[in-house]
ROLUMKE-366906 format. One line per field, with one value per residue: residue number from 1; x negated, y, z negated of N, C-alpha, C, O in turn. Coordinates in steps of 0.2 Angstrom, whole numbers, plus 5000, padded with zeros to 4 digits. Atoms other than C-alpha are relative to their C-alpha. Layout:
% residues N
i = (NUM;...) .
n.X = (X;...) .
n.Y = (Y;...) .
n.Z = (Z;...) .
ca.X = (X;...) .
ca.Y = (Y;...) .
ca.Z = (Z;...) .
c.X = (X;...) .
c.Y = (Y;...) .
c.Z = (Z;...) .
o.X = (X;...) .
o.Y = (Y;...) .
o.Z = (Z;...) .
% end
This chain:
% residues 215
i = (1;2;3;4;5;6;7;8;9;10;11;12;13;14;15;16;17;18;19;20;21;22;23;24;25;26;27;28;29;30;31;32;33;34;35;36;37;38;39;40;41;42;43;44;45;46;47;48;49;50;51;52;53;54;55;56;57;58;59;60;61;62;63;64;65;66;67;68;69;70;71;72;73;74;75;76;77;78;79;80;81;82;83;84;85;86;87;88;89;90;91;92;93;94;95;96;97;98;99;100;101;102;103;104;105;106;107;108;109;110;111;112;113;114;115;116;117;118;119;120;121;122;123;124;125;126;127;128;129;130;131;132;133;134;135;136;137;138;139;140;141;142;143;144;145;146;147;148;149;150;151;152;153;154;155;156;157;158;159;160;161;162;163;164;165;166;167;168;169;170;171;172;173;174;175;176;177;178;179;180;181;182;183;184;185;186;187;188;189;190;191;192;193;194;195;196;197;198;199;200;201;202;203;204;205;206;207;208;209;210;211;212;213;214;215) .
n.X = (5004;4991;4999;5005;4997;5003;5004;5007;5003;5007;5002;4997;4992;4999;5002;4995;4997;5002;5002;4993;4997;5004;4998;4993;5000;4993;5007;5003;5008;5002;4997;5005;4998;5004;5000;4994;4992;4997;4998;4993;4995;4999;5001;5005;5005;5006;5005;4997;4998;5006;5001;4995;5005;5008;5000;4997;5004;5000;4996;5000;4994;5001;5008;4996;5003;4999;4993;4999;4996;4998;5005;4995;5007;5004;4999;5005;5003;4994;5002;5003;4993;4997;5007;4998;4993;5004;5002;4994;4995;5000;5000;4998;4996;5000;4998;4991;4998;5003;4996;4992;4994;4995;4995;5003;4999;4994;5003;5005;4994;4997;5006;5000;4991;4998;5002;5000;5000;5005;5002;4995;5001;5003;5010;5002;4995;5003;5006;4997;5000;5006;5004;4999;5002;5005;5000;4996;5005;5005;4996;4998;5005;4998;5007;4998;5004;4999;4994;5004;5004;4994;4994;5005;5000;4995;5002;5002;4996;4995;5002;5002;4994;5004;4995;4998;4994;4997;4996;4993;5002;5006;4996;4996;5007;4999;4994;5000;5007;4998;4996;5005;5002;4996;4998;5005;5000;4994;5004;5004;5006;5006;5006;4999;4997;5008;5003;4995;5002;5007;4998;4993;5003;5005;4996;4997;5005;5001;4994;5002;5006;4998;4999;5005;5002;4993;4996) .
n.Y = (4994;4994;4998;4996;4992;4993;4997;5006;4996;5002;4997;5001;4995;4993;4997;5001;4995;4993;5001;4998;4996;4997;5002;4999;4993;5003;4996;4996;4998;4992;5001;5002;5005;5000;5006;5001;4998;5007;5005;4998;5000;5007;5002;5006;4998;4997;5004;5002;4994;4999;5006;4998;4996;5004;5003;4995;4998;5004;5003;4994;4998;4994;4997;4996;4993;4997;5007;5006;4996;5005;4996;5001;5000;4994;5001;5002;5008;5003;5005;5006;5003;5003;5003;5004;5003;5004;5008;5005;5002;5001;5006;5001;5002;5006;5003;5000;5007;5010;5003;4997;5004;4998;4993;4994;4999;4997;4993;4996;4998;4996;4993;4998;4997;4993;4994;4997;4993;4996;4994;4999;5001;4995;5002;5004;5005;5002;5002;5005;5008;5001;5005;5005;5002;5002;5006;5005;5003;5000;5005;5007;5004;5006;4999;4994;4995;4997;4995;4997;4996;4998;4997;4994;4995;4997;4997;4996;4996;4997;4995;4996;4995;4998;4995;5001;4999;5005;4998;5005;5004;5005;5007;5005;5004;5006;5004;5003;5003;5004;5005;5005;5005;5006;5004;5003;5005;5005;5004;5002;4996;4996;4997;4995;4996;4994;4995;4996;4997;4994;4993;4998;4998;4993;4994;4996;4996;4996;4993;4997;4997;4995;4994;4996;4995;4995;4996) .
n.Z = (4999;5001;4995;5001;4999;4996;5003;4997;4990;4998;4998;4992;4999;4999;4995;4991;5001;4998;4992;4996;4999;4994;4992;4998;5005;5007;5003;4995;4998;5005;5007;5004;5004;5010;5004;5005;4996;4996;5004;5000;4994;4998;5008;5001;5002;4998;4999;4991;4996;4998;4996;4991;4997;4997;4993;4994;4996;4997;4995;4996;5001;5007;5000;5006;4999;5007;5001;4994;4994;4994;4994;4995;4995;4994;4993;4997;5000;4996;4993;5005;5004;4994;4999;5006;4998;4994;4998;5003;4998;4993;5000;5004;4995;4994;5005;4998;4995;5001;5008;5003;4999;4994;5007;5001;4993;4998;5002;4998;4995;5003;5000;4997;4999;5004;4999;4993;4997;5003;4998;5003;5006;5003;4999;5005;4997;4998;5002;5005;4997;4995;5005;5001;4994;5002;5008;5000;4997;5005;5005;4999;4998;5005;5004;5005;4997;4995;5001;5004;4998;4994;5006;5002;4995;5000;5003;4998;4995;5004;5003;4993;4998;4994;4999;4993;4997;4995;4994;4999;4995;5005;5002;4994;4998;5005;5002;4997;5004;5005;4996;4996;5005;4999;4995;5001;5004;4996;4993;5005;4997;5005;4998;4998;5007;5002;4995;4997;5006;5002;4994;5004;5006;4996;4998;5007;4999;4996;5002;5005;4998;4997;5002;5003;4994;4998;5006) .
ca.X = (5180;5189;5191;5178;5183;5177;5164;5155;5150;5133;5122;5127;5145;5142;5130;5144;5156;5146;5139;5157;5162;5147;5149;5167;5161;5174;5156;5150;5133;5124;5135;5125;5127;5125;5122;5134;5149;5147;5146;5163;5171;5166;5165;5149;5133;5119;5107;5117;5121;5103;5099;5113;5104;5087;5095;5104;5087;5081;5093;5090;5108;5102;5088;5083;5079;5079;5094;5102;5109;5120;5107;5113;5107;5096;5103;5087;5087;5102;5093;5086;5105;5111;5093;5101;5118;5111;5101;5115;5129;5125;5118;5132;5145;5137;5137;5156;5157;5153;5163;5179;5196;5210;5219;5205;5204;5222;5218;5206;5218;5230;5216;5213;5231;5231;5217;5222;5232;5219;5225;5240;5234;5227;5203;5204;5217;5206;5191;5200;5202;5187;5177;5189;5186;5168;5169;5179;5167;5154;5162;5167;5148;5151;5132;5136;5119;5124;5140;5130;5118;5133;5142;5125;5124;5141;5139;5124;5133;5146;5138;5129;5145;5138;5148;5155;5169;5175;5180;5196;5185;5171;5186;5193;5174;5175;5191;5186;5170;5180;5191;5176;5168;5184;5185;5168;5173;5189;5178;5167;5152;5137;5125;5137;5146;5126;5125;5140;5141;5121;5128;5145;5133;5119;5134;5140;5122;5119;5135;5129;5113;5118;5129;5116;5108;5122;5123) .
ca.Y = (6063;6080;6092;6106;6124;6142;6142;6125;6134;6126;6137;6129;6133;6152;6152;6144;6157;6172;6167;6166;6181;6190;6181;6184;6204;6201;6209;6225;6226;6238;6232;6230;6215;6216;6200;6203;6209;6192;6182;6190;6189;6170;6166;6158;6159;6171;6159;6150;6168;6172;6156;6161;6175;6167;6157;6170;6180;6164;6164;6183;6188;6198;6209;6218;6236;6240;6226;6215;6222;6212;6217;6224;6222;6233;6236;6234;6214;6211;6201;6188;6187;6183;6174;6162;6161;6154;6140;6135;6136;6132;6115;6113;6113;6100;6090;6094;6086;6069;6071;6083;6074;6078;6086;6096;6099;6105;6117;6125;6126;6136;6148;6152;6153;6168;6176;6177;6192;6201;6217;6216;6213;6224;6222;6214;6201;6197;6198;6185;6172;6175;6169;6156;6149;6147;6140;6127;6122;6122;6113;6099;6096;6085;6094;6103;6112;6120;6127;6135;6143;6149;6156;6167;6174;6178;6186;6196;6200;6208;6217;6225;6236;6239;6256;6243;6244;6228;6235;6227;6220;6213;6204;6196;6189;6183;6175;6166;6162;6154;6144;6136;6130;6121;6114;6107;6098;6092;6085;6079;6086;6090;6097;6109;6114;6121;6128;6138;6141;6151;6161;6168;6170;6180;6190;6196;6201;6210;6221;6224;6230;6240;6250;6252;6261;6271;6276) .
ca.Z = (5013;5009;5022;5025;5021;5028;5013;5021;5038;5042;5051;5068;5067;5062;5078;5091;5081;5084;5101;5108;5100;5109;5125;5126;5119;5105;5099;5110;5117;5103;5090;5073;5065;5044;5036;5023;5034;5045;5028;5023;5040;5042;5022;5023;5016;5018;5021;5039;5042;5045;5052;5067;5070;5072;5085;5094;5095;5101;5115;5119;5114;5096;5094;5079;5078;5059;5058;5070;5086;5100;5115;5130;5149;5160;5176;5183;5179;5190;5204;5189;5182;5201;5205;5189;5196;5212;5206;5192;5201;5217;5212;5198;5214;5225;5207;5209;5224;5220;5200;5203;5201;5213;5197;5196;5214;5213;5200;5209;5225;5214;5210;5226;5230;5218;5223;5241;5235;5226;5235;5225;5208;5194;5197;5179;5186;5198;5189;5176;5190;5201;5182;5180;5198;5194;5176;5180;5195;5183;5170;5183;5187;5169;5165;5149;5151;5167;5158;5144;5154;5168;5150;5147;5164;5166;5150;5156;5170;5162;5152;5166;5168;5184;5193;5208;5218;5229;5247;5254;5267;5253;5244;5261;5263;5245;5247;5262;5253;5238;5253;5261;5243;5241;5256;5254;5238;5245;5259;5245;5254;5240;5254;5261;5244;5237;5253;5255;5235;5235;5251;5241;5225;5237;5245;5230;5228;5241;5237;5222;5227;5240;5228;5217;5231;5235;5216) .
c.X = (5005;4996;4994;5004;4994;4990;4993;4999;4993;4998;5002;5008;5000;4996;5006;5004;4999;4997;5005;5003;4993;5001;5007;5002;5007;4996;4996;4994;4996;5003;4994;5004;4998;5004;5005;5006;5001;5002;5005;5005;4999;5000;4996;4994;4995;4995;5001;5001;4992;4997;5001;4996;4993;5001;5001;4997;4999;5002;4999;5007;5000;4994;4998;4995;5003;5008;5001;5005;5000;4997;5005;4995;5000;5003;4996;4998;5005;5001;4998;5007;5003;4995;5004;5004;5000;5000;5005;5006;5001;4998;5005;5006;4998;5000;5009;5004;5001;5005;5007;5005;5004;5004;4996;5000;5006;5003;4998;5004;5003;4995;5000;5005;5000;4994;5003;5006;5001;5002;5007;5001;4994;4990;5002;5003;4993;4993;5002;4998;4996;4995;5004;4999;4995;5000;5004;4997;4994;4997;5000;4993;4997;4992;5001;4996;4999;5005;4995;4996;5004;5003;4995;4998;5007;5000;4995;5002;5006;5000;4995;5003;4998;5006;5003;5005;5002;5004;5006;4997;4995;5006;5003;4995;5001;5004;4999;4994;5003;5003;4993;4995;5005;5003;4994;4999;5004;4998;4993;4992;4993;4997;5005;5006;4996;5002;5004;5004;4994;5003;5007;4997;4995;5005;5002;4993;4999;5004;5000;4996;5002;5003;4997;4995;5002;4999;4996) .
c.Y = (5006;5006;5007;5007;5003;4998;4992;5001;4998;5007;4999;5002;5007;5002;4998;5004;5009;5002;5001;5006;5006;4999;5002;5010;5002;5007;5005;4997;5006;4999;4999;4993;4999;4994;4998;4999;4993;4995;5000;4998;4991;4996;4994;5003;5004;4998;4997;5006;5002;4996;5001;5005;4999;5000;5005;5007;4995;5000;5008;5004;5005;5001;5004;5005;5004;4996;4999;5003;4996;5007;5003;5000;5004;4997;4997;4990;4998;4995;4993;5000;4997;4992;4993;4998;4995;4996;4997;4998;4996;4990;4994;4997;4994;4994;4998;4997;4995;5001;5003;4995;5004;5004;5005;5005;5008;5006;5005;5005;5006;5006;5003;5003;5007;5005;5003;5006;5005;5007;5004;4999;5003;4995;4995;4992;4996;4999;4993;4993;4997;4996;4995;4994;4995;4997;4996;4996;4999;4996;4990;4995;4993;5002;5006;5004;5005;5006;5005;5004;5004;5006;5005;5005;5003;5005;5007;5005;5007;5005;5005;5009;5004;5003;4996;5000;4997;5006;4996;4996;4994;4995;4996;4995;4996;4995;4994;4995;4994;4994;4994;4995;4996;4995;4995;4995;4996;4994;4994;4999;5006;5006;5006;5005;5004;5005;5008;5005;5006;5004;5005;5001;5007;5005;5004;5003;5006;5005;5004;5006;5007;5006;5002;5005;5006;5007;5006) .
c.Z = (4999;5007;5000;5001;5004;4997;5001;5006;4998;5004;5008;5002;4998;5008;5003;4997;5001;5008;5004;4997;5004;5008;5003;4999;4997;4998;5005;5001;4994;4994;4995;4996;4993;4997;4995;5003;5004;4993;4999;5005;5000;4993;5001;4995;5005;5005;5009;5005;5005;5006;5008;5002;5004;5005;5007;5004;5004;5008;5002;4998;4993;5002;4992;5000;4994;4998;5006;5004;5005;5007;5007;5007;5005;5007;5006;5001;5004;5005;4994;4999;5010;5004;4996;5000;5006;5000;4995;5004;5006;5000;4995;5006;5004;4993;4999;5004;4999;4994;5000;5001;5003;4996;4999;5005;5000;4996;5004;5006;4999;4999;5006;5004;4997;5001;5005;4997;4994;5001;4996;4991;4997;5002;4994;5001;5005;4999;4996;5005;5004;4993;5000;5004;5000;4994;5001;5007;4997;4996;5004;5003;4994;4996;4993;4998;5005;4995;4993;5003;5005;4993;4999;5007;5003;4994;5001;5005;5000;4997;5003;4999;5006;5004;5010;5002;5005;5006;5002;5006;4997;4996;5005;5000;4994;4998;5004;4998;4996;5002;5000;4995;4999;5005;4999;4995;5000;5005;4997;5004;4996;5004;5002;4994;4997;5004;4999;4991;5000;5007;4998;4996;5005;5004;4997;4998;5001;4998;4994;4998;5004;4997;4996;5004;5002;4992;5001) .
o.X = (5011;4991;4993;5008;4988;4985;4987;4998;4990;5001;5003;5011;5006;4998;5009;5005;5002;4998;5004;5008;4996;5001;5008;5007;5012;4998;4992;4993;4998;5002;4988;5010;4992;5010;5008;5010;5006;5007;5007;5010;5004;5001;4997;4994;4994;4993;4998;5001;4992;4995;4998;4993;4991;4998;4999;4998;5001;4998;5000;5008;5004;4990;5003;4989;5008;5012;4997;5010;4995;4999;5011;4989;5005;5004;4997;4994;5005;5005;5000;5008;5005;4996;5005;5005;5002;5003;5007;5008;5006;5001;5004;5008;5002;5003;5013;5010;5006;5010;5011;5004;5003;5007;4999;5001;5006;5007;5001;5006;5002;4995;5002;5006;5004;4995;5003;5007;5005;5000;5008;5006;4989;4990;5001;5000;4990;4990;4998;4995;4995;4992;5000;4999;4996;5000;5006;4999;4990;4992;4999;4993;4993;4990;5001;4999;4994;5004;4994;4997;5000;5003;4997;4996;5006;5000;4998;5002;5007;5004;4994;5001;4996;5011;5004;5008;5003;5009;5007;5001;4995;5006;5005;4997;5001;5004;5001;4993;5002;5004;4993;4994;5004;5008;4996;4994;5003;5000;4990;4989;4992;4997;5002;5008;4997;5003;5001;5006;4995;5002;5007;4999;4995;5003;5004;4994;4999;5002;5002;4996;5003;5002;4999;4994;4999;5001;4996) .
o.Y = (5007;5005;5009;5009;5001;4997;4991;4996;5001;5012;5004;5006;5009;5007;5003;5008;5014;5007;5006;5007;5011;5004;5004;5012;5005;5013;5002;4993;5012;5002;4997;4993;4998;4992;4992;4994;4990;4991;4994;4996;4989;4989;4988;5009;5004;5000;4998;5006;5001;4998;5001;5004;5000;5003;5005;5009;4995;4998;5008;5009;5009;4998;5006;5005;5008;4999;5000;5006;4992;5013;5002;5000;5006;4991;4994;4987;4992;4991;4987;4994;4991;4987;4988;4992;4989;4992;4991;4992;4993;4985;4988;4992;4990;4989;4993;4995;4992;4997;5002;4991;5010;5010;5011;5011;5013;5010;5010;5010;5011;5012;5008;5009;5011;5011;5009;5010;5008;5011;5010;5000;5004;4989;4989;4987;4991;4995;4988;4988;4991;4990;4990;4988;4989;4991;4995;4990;4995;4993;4985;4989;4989;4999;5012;5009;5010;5012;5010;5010;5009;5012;5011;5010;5009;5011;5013;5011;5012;5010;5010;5015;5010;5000;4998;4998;5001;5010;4990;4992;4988;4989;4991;4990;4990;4991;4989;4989;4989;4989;4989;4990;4990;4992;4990;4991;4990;4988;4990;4994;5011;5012;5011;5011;5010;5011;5014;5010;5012;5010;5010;5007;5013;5010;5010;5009;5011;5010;5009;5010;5012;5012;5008;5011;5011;5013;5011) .
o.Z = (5000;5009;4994;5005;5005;5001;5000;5010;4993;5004;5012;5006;5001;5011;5006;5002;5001;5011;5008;5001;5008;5013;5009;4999;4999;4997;5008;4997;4994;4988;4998;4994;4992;4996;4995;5003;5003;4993;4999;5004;5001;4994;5000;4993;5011;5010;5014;5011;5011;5012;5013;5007;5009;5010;5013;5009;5009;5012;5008;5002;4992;5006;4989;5002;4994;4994;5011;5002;5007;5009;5008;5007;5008;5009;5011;5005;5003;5006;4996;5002;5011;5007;5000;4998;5005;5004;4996;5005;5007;5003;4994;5006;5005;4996;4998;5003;5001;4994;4996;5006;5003;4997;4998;5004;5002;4998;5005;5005;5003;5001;5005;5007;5000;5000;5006;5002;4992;4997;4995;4988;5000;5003;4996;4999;5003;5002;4997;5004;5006;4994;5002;5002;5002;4995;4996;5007;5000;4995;5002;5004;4995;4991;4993;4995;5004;4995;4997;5001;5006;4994;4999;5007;5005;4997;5000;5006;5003;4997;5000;4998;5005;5005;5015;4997;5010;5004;4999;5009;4998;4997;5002;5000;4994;4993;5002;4999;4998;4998;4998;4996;5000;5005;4997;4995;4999;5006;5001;5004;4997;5001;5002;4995;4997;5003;4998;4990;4999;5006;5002;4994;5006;5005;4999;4996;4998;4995;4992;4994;5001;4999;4994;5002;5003;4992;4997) .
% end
């Protein structure tokens, strides 16, 4: 069989290359997406191009408004985007318990080792490892529909760009937050991984709310 170039891009491989470059905002929020410019940039057809997009309304991630624009989201939906994190994540952890490997484990470890000192590293640093924290408990629930639906509210989330500002007292709490989930997997303790996950997703809530309040 001969090897597939650029110019054999199905329609499903322009969607997972446009999807990851939106989720990862490679592709702003409001960008316009023009049919031709993506067939050019990924050297496909028209026709797959189109297709991706379908999907990508589908998924709520394009919209079209006299052409195709990567959406962006209302501050106002904030509690549904946390509401989302809640029931994935929270039951994707107690899956974690029961499936992570001790190499995984010892990952995680290592992560929390570098948050604890948060007070010494650039917000984005810490933003970088507080997601990766998550996605890789996520990941270890071995549900590869968890992790896709986890990748679109992260996503929303972000795209938020919501005006908040961790206290040096709220990151202590979320530090000790991220201890007690991995002690709970260590301890390979499903019911109190959920638990102790949905209560760290609802306190990062609250803090978010509140500064909405504030704003």
């Amino acid at each position: 069989m001969r090897k597939r170039t650029g110019t054999d891009l199905i329609a499903g491989d322009v969607f997972q290359k446009l999807r990851s470059k939106i989720l990862t905002l490679e592709i702003k929020p409001g960008a316009r997406l023009v049919e031709d410019d993506i067939s050019e940039l990924l050297q496909a057809g028209r026709t797959p191009v189109r297709e991706a997009l379908l999907r990508l309304q589908g998924e709520g991630l394009v919209s079209r408004d006299r052409g195709w624009v990567v959406q962006s989201s209302d501050p106002a939906t904030f509690r549904s985007i946390f509401e989302s994190r809640m029931a994935i994540e929270s039951y994707a952890t107690r899956l974690a318990a029961e499936r992570a490997t001790p190499e995984a484990l010892a990952v995680l470890e290592q992560l929390v080792a570098e948050m604890d000192k948060a007070e010494e590293l650039p917000r984005s640093e810490v933003n970088r490892l507080n997601q990766d924290f998550h996605k890789r408990i996520v990941a270890l629930s071995g549900n590869p529909f968890f992790a896709e639906m986890h990748e679109r509210t992260q996503f929303q989330y972000w795209n938020l760009r919501l005006p908040v500002i961790f206290m040096k007292d709220q990151l202590g709490r979320s530090a000790e937050q991220h201890k007690a989930i991995l002690r709970a997997l260590k301890d390979r303790n499903p019911e109190l991984a959920e638990r102790v996950t949905r209560d760290h997703i609802e306190t990062t809530m609250n803090i978010v709310a509140d500064a909405l309040d504030d704003d």
